[in-house]
N, CA, C and O of each residue as an XYZ file, in Angstrom:
424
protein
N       0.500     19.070     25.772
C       1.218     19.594     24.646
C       1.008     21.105     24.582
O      -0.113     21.611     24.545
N       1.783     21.574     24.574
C       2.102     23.388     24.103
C       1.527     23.748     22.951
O       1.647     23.016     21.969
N       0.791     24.968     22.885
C       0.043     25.662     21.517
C       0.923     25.604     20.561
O       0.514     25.246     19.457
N       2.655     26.008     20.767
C       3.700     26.016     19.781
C       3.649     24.800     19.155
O       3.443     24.677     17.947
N       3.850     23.777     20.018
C       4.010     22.320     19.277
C       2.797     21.975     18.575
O       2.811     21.084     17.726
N       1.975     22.475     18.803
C       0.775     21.664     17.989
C       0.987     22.959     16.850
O       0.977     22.433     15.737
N       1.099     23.858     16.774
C       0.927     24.467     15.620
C       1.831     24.329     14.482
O       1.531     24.341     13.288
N       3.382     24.151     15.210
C       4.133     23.186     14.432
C       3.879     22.491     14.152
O       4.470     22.299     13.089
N       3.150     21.601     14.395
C       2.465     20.104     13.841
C       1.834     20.232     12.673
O       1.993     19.525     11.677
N       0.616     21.776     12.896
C       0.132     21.802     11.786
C       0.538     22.193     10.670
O       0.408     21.740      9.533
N       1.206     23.362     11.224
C       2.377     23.719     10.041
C       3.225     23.012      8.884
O       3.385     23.397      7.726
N       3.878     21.518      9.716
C       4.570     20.688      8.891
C       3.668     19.959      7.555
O       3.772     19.992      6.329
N       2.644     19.230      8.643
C       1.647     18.646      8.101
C       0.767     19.294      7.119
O       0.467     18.240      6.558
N       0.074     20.233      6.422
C      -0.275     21.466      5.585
C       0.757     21.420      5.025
O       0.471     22.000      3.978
N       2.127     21.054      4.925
C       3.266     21.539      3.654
C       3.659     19.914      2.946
O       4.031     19.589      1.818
N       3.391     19.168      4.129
C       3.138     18.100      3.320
C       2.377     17.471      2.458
O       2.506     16.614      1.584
N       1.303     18.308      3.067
C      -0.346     17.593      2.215
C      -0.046     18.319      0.850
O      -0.200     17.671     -0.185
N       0.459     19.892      0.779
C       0.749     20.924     -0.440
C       1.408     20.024     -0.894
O       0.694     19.187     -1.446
N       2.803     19.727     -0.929
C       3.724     19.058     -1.861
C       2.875     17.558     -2.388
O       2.303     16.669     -1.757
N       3.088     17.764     -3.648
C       2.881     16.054     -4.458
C       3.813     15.015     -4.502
O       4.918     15.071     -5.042
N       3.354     14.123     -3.949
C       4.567     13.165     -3.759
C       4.160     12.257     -4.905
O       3.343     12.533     -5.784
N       5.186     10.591     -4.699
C       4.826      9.890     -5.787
C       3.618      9.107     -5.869
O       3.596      8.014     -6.436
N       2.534      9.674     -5.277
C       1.207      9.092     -5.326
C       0.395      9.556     -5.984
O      -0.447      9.072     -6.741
N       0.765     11.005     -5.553
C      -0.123     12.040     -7.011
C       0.830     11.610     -8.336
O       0.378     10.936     -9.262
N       1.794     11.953     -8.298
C       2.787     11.864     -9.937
C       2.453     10.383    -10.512
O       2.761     10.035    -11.652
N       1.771      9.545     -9.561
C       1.431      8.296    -10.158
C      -0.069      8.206    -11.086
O      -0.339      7.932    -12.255
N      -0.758      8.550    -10.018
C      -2.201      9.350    -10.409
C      -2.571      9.773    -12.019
O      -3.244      9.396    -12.979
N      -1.466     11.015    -11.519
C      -1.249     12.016    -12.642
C      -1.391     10.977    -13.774
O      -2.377     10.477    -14.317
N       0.204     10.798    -13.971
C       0.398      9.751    -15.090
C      -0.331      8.665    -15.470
O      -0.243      8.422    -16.674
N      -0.947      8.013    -14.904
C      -2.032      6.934    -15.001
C      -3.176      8.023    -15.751
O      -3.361      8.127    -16.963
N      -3.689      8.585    -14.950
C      -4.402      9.647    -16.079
C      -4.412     10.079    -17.127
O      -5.252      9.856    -17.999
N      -3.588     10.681    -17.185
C      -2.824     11.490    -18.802
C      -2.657     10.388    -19.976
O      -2.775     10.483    -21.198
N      -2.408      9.549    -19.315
C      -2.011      8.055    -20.093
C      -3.075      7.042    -20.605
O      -3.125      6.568    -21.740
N      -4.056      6.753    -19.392
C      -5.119      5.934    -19.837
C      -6.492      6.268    -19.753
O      -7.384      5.427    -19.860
N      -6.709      7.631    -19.540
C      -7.864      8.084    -19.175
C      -8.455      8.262    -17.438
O      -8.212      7.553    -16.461
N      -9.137      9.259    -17.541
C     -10.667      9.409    -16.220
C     -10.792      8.318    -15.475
O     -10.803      8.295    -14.244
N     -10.918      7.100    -16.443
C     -11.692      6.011    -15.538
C      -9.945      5.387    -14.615
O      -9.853      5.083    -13.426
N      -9.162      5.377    -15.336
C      -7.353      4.494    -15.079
C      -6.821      5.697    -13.870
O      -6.230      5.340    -12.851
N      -7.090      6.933    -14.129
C      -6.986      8.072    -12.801
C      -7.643      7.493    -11.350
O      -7.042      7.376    -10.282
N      -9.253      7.122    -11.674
C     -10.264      7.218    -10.591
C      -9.486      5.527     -9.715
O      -9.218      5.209     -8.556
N      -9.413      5.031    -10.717
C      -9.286      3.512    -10.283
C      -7.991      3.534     -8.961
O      -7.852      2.815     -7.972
N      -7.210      4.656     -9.467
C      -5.418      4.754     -9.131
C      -5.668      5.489     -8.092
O      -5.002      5.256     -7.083
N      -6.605      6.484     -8.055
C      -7.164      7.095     -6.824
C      -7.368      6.191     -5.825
O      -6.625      6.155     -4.845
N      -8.505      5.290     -5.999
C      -9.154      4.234     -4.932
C      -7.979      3.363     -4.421
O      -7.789      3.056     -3.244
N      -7.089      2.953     -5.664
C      -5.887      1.782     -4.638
C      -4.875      2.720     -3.954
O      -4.418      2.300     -2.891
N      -4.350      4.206     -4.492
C      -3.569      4.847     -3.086
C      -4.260      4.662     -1.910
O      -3.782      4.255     -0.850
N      -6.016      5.144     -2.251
C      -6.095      5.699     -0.515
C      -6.285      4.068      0.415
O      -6.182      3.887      1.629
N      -6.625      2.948     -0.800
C      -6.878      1.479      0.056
C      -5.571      1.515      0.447
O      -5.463      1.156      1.620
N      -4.797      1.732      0.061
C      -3.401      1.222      0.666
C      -2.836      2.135      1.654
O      -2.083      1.725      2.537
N      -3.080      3.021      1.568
C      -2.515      4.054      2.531
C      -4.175      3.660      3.620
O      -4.262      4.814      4.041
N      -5.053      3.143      4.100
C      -5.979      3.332      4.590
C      -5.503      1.529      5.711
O      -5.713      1.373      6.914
N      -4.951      0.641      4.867
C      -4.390     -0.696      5.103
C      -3.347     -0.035      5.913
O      -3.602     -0.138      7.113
N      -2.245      0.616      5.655
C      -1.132      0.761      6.163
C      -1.223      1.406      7.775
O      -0.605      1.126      8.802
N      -2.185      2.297      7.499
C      -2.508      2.796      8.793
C      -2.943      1.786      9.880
O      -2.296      1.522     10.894
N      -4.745      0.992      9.334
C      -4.596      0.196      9.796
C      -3.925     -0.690     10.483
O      -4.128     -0.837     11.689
N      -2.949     -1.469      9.744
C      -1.593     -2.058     10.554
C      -1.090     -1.640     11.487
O      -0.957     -2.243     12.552
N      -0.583     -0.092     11.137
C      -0.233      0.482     11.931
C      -0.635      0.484     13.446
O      -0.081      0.223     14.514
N      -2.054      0.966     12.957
C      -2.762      0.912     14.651
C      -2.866     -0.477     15.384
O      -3.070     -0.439     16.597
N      -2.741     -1.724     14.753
C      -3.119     -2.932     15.234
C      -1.770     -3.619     15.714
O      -1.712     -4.762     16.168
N      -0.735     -2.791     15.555
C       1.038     -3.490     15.709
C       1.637     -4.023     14.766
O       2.709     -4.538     15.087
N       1.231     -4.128     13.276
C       2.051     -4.499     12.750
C       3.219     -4.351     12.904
O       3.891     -5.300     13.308
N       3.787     -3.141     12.630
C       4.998     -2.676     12.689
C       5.103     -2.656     14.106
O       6.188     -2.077     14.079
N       4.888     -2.801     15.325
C       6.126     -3.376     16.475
C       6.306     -4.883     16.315
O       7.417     -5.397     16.446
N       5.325     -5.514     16.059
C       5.911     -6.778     15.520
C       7.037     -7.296     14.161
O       7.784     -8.269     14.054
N       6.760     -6.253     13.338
C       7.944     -6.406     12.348
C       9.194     -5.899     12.896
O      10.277     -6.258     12.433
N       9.070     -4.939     14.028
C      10.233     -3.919     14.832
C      11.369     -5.472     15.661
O      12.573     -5.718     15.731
N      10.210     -6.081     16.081
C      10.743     -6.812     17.148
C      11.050     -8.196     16.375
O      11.935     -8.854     16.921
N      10.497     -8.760     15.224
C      10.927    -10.123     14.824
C      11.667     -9.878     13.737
O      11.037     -9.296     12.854
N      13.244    -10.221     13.394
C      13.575    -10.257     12.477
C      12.753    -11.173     11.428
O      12.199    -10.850     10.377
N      12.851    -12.302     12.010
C      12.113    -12.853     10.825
C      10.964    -12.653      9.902
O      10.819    -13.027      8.738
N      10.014    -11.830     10.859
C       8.602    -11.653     10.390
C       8.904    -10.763      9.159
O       8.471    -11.011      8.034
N       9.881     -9.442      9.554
C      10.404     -8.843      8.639
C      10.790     -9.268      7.643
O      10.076     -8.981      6.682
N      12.236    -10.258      7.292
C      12.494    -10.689      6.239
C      11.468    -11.471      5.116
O      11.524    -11.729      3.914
N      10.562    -11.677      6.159
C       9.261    -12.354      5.244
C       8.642    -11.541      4.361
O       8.527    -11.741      3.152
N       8.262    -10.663      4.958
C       7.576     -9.574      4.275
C       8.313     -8.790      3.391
O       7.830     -8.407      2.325
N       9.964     -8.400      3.912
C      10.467     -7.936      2.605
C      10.704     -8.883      1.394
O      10.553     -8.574      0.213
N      11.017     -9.832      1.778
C      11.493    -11.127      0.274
C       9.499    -11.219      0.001
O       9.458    -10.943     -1.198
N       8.401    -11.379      0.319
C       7.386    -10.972     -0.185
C       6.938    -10.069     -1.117
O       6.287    -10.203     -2.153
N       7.620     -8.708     -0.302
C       7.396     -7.367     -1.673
C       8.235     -7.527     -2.426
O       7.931     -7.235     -3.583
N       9.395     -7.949     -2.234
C      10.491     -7.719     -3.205
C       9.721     -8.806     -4.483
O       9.664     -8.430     -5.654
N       9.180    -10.143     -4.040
C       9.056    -10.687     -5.082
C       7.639    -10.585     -5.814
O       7.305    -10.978     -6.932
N       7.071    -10.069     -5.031
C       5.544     -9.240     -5.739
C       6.318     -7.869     -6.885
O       5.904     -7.649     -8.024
N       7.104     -7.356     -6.432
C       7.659     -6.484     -7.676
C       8.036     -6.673     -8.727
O       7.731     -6.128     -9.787
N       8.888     -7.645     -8.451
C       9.778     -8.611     -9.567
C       8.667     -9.010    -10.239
O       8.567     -8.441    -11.326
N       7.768     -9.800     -9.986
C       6.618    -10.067    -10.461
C       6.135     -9.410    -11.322
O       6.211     -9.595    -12.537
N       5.238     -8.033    -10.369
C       5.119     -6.870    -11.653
C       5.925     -6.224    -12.597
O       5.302     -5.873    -13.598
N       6.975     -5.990    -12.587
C       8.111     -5.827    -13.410
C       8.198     -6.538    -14.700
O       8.361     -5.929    -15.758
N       8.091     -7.825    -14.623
C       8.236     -8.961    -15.407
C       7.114     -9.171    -16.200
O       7.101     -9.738    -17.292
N       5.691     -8.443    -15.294
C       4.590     -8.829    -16.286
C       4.452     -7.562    -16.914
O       3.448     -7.684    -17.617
N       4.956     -6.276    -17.067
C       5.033     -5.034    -17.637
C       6.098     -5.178    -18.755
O       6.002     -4.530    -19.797
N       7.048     -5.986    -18.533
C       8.292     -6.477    -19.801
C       7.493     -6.808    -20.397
O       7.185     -6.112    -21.365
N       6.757     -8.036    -20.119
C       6.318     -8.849    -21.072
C       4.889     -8.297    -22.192
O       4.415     -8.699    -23.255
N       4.722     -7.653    -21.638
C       3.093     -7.625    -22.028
C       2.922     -6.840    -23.231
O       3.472     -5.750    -23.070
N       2.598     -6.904    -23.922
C       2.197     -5.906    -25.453
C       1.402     -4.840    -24.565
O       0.692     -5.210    -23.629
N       1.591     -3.234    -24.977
C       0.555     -2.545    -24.753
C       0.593     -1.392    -26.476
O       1.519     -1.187    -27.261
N      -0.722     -0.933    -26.468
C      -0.806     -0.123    -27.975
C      -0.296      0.663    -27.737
O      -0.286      1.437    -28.694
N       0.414      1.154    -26.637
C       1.397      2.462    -26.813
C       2.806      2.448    -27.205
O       3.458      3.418    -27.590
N       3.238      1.133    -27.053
C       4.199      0.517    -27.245
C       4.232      0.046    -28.762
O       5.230      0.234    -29.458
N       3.376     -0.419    -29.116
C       3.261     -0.836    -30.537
C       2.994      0.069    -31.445
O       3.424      0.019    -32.598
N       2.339      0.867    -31.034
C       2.197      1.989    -31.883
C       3.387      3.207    -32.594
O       3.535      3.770    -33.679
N       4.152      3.185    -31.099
C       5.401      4.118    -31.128
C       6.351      3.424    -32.015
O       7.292      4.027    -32.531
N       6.143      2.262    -32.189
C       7.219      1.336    -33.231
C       7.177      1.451    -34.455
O       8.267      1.397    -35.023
N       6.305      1.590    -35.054
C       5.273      1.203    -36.263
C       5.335      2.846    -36.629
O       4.692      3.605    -35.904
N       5.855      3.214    -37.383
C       5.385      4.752    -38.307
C       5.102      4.404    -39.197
O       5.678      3.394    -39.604
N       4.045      5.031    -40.035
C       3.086      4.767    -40.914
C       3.917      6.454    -41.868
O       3.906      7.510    -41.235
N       4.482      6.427    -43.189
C       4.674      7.444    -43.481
C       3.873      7.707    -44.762
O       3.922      8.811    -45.305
């Protein structure tokens, strides 16, 4: 590899790490919202998951999802219905921020 290309590399990579994507803005908000401890917690499951993903990564997941349709559709109708899931239990659920914002006390 050429000094150019790798410095491009680093270059890209450094503007990516700068920009906040939706992992920090998740962070963030989990923070601001539920406190220090609801931040730290939101910290630990990005980097488990981004630490899993890699993982996979290196072990083939993804050429095996590349190469089996099916394995794929499994896994997407999986997340899709792990979302739905969470979705449904965030409808449902009482939280005091929610109840509170309802309720004016004058």
């Amino acid at each position: 590899m050429e000094f150019s290309t790798i410095w491009l590399f680093i270059v890209a990579a450094t503007t990516l790490l700068i920009i906040p994507g939706p992992a920090v803005f998740y962070i963030m908000a989990r923070s601001i919202d539920q406190g220090k401890k609801a931040g730290l917690v939101s910290v630990l499951g990005v980097a488990l998951g981004g630490s899993i993903h890699v993982l996979a990564g290196a072990i083939g997941v993804s050429a095996i999802l590349m190469t089996s349709a099916t394995a794929f559709h499994i896994v997407k109708y999986l997340g899709a219905a792990y979302l739905i899931y969470l979705g449904c239990k965030t409808l449902l659920s009482k939280s005091e921020s929610t109840t509170s914002a309802i309720h004016f006390t004058y």
